[in-house]
N, C-alpha and C positions, 0 to 999 in steps of 0.2 A: 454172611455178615453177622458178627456179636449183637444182639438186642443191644448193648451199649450203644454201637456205632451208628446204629439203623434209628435206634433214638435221637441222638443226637442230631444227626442233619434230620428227623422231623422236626424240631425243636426251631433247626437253624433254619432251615428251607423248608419243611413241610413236606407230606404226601405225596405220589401220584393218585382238587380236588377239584358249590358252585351256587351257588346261587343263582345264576340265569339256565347254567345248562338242566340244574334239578330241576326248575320252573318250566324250562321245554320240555322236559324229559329227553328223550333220543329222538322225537319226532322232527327229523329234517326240514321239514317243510314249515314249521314255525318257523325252527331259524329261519331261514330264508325269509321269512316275512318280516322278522325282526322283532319276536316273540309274540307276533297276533296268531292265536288260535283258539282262541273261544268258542266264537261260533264256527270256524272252519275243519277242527280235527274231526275225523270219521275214525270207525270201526276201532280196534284195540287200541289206536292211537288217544282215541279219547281219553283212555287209563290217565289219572293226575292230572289232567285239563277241565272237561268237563263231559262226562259220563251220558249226558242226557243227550248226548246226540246221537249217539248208540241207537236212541230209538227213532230217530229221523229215516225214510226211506223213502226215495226219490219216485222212483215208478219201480216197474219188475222187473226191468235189467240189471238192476242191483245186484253185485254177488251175493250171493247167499253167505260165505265163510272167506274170509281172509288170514293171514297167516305170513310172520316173517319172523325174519333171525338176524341177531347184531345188528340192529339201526343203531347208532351210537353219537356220542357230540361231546365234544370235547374244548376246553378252551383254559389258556393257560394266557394270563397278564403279568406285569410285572414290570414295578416302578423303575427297577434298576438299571435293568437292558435295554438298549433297544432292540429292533425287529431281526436288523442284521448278527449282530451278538448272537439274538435266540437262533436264527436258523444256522448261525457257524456251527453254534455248541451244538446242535443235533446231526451235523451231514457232516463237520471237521474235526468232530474231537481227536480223534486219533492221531492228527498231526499238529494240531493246537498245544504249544507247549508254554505257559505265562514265562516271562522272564521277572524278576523283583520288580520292577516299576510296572508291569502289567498287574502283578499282584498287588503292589497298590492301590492302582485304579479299582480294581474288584472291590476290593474293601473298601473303596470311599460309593463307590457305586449300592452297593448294601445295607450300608452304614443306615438306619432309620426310614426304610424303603418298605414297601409293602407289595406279598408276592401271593398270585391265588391261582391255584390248579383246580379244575373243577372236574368231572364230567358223568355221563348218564349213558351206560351201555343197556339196551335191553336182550337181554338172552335169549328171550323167547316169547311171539305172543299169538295172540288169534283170536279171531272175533266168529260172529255167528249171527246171523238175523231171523227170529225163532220166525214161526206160522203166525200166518192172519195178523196182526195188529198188536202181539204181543213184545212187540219191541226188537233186544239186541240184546247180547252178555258178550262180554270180553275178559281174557284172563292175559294175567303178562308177568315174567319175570325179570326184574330191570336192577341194575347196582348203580346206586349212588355215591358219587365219591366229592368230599367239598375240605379243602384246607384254604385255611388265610392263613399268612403269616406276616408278620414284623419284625424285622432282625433290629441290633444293633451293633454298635463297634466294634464292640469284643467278638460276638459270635461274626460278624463276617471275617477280623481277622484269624480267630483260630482254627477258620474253617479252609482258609485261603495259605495261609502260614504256617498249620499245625504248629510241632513243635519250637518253630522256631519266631513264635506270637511274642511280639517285646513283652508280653505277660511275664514267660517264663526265665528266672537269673541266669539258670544251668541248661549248658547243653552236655548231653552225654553224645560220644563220638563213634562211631563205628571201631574203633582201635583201643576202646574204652577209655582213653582219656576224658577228663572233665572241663568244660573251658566253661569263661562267661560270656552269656549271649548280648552280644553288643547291640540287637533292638533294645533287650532293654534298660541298659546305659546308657544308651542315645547315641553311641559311639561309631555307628556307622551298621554297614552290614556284613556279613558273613561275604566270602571270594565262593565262586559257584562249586570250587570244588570242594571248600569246607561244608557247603548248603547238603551235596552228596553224599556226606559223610555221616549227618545226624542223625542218630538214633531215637532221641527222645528228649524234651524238656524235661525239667524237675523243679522244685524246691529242694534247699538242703534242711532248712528249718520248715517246717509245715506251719508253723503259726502266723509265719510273713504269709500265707497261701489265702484268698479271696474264697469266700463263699459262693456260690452259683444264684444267690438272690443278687448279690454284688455285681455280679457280673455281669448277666443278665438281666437288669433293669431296661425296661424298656422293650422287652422283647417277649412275642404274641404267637400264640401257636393254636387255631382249631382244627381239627381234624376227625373226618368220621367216613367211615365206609359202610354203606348198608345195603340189606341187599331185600328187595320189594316181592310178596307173594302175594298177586295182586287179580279181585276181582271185580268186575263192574257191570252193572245192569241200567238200562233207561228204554224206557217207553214211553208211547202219548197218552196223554190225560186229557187233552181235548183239539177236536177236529170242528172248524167251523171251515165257510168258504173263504173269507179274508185269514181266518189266524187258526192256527196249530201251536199248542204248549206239548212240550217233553220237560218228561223229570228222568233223572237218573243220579243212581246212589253206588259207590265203590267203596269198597272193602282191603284191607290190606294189610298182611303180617312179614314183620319186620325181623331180621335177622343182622344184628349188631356184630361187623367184621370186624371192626376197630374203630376205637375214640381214643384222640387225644386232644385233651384241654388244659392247656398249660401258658401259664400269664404271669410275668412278673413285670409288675408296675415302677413308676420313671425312680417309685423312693423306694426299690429291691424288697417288696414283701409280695410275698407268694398268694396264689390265687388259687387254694385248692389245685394243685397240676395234680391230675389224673390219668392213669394208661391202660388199655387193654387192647387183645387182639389176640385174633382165631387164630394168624399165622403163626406166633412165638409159644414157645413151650416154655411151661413151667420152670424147666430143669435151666434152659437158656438165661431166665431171671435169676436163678439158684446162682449161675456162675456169676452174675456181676454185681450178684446182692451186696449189701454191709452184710459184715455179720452178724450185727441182731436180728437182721432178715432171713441169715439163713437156717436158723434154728426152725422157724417157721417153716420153710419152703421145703427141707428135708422130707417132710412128709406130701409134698405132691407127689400128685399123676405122674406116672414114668412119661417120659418124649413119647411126642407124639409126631416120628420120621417119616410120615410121610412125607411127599413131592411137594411142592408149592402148589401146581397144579391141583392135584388130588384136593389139598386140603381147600382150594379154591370152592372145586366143585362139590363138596361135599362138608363144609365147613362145622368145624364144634363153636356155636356162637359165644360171642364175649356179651352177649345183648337181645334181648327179643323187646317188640310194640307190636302197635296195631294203631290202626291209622284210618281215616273216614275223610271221604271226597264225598261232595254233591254238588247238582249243577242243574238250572232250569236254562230253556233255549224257547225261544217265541217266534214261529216264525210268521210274519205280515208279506201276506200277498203272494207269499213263495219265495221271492227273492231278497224280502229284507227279515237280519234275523237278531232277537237282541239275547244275549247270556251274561248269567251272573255265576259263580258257582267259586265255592269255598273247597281249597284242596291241603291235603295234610294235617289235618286236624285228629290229634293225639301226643301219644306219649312214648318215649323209648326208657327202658331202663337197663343199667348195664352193672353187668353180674357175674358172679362165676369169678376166673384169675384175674379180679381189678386190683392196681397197686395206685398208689401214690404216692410222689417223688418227695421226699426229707432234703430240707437242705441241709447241703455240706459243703468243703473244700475240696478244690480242683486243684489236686498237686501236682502231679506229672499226667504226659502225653507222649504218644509215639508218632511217626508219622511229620512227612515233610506238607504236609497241604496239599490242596487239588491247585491242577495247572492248566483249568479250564472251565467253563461255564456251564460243563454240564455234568451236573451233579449226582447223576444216578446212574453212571458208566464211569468209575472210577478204579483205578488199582487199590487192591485194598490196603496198601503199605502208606498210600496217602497220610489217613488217618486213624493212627488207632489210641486207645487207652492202654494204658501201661501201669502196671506196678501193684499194690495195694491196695491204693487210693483208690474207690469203686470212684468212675466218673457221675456216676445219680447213686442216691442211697436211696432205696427200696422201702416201701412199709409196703404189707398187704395190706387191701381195703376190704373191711367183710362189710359193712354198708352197704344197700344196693344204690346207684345213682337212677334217677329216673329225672327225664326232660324231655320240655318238648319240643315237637317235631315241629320245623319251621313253616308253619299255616300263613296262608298268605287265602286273600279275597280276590276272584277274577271280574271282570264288568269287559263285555265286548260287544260290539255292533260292527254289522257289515253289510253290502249290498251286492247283486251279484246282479249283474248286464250282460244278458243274450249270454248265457254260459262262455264268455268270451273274458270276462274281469271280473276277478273279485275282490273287494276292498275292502278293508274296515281298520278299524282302534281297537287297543288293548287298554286296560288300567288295571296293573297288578300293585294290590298295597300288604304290607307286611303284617302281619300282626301278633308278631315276639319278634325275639331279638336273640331265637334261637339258632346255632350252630349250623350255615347253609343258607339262614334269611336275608331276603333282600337289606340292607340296612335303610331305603329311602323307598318310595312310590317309584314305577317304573311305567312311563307311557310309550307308548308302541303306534304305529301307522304303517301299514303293509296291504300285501294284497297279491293274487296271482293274474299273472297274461297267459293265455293257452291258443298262442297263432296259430298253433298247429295240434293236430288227434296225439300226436306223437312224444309233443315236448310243453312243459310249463316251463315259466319262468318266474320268479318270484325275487322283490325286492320290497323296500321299507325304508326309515329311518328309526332310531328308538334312543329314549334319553333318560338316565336314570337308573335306581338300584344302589349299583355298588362301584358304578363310574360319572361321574359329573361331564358327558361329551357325549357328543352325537356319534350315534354307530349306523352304517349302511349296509344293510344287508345283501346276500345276493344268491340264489339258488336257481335249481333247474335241477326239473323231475322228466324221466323218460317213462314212456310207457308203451306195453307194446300194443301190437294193431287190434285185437280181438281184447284188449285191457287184464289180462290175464299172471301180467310181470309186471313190476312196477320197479321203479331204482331213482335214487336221486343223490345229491348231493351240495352242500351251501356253506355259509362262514356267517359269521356273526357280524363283520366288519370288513368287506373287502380294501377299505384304506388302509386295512393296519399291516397290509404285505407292501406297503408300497414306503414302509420308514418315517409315518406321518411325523415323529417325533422320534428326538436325537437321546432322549432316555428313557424312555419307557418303551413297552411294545404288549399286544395281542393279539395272539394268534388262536384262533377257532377254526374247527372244520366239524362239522354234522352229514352223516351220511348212513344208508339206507341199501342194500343192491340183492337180497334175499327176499324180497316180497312179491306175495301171491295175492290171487282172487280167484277164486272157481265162483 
């Protein structure tokens, strides 16, 4: 796929991003609580929660070192679909085909809708519980990934209708004839077999052609992928018979995969949109520059062909931060425990091939639209850019961007009965209104059951953040007999599989099945 095309549906749809699942991180078993884990996460799980329980240790059965792979959480909302939509577009596309009045619907369904992919895999982590009284360290490498978006009219239909967007007067025809597009004369629509035949929209005059602030009014796009090198340390600082204090402090360097911050408000004047990313090459931007940009861009980096993969694991970053967690835990009587702890606090700055987007006109396009909801398994004949007209016009940015990293305050308390229930509240509040952050205070109520050695159970309620509705949680952790395995798995809202609502939907799943304890 053209860095054009790949841009554009970010622009129009966004990412595969979060604000609650970066707030979990990958630890399954919050979700399941329903983002309580203040006082409850142990061992590397701590990492971005809070650190200081690191240095909590129970008696001497404690394992010494923990250790797992891919715990991951993921969770995708959106105004526009409901529950069944989403799960067609993932298990039917293939045989999913829009007929025009389906494609309508889409585009009314879009139309000033707001849509967020979130999620937090962790790669790799493990913990460690040093000698005598010296606490705990943990190390973990985790990717974060957070898009919001806001579309409006125009980008749902020429994402749904490609060429043939009542935007565009001309259609050009597979037999090269030239006809006019009767969307936009109002004159009715194309017969399905003329639909088959289009090649491409156009302008004959470029100066009747709309800007992209024009167009685009109204329509919101953040997006950032980063990937966490993360350490953490917490010990006790005082042992009485009723109360125990732990402190603990995490560390962490950030490697910037991709941003995109792109905004253009309801009166079409641009908001600083800016682009990078590990994945695209230089020379890929070369080809869909203007050409005052490519005078510029002649002198980059030759491609960089590696795999997708490859360049996954081994990334040249668009961005490097650094980043500081702490976190105190108190705990009374043994069983009741109270935490406060600040996570994410820093800065990222992004550097290296940063561009940002000029506006211009959108003259032609190729491509009939997608003919189903799910937009990241597509033909690529759908939608493409055609002709001269670059679809974005390019400037390099030699500025560095530097922002911060979404810091948010944790406060939690819990009590824990005959090792049988454990209960407690979250209060997570925001404090910027940067790229990922909660936008409102987020209250949480959760807790686990453990009826059996074998199996926990974990539910909650939680209200707040970045949705105004009660979410119910639901999880369940295996473990095995000698506690040596551990596995689990949960959702963020088990109402939202059941179509609670007839236009919207979210779907989450958090899960864990590689972890250890010696």
């Amino acid at each position: 796929m053209k860095l054009t095309r790949f841009l554009l549906f970010a622009i129009i749809f966004g990412l595969p991003n979060i604000s609650i699942a970066q707030m979990e991180g990958s630890v399954y078993s919050v979700t399941g609580r329903g983002g309580v884990g203040t006082t409850f996460v142990t061992d590397y799980q701590t990492i971005g929660i809070n650190p200081a329980n690191l240095g909590i240790k129970k008696n001497y059965r404690d394992p010494k070192f923990t250790f797992g792979l891919l715990e991951s959480n993921f969770i995708f909302s959106s105004e526009a679909i409901n529950t069944n939509e989403l799960l067609g577009a993932i298990t039917d596309y293939k045989s999913t085909k829009f007929n025009l009045d389906e494609k309508q619907r889409a585009v009314d369904k879009f139309s000033g809708k707001v849509t967020t992919v979130d999620a937090s895999v962790m790669l790799f982590g493990a913990s460690m519980q040093l000698p005598k009284k010296w606490g705990g360290i943990a190390i973990s490498i985790r990717d974060n990934i957070h898009t919001r978006v806001k579309t409006n009219s125009f980008a749902a239909e020429v994402m749904f209708f490609g060429a043939t967007s009542s935007y565009f007067p001309k259609l050009e025809m597979a037999n090269g004839d030239i006809i006019d597009n009767p969307r936009h004369t109002g004159q009715g629509e194309l017969t399905n077999e003329q639909k088959q035949q289009v090649r491409g929209g156009f302008f004959e005059d470029l100066s009747e052609a709309k800007t992209y602030s024009e167009l685009l009014a109204g329509t919101k796009t953040k997006s950032t992928w980063v990937r966490e090198y993360n350490f953490a340390y917490g010990a006790q600082l005082l042992e009485t018979y009723d109360l125990s204090i732990y402190a603990g402090l995490g560390a962490k360097y950030l490697q910037g995969l991709l941003v995109l911050d792109f905004e253009v408000d309801n009166n079409g004047t641009w908001k600083s949109p800016v682009f990078s990313s590990s994945f695209v090459d230089a020379q890929d931007v070369l080809n869909s520059a203007s050409p005052d940009a490519q005078a510029f861009l002649e002198n980059a980096p030759s491609p960089d062909n590696r795999s997708l993969t490859q360049k996954a694991l081994l990334p040249k970053p668009a961005g490097h931060g650094w980043g500081l967690d702490f976190g105190l835990t108190f705990v009374i009587k043994r069983n009741l425990k109270l935490s406060a702890a600040i996570s994410n606090f820093g800065k990222m700055t992004w550097n290296g091939e940063v561009y940002s987007i000029n506006d211009g006109v959108l003259g032609n396009i190729n491509g009939q639209g997608l003919d189903n909801y799910n937009i990241l398994i597509s033909d690529q004949s759908a939608f493409q850019f055609a002709g001269t007209n670059s679809p974005l016009d390019w400037s390099p940015k030699t500025v560095s961007e530097t922002i911060d990293l979404p810091t948010v305050l944790r406060f939690g308390a819990s009590y824990e009965f005959f090792r049988l229930i454990h209960v407690g509240v979250d209060v997570i509040l925001p404090q910027n209104d940067a790229s990922g952050n909660l936008e409102n205070p987020f209250y949480a109520i959760g807790g686990d059951f453990r009826p059996f050695k074998s199996f926990s159970f974990s539910t909650g309620f939680n209200y707040g953040g970045n949705n105004e509705v009660f979410n119910f949680p639901l999880g369940i952790t295996y473990f095995s007999r000698k506690g040596k395995y551990e596995a689990g798995v949960s959702t963020h809202d088990v109402l939202s599989y059941f179509a609670r609502s007839k236009d919207s939907s979210t779907i989450s799943i958090a899960g864990g099945f590689l972890r250890f304890k010696i």
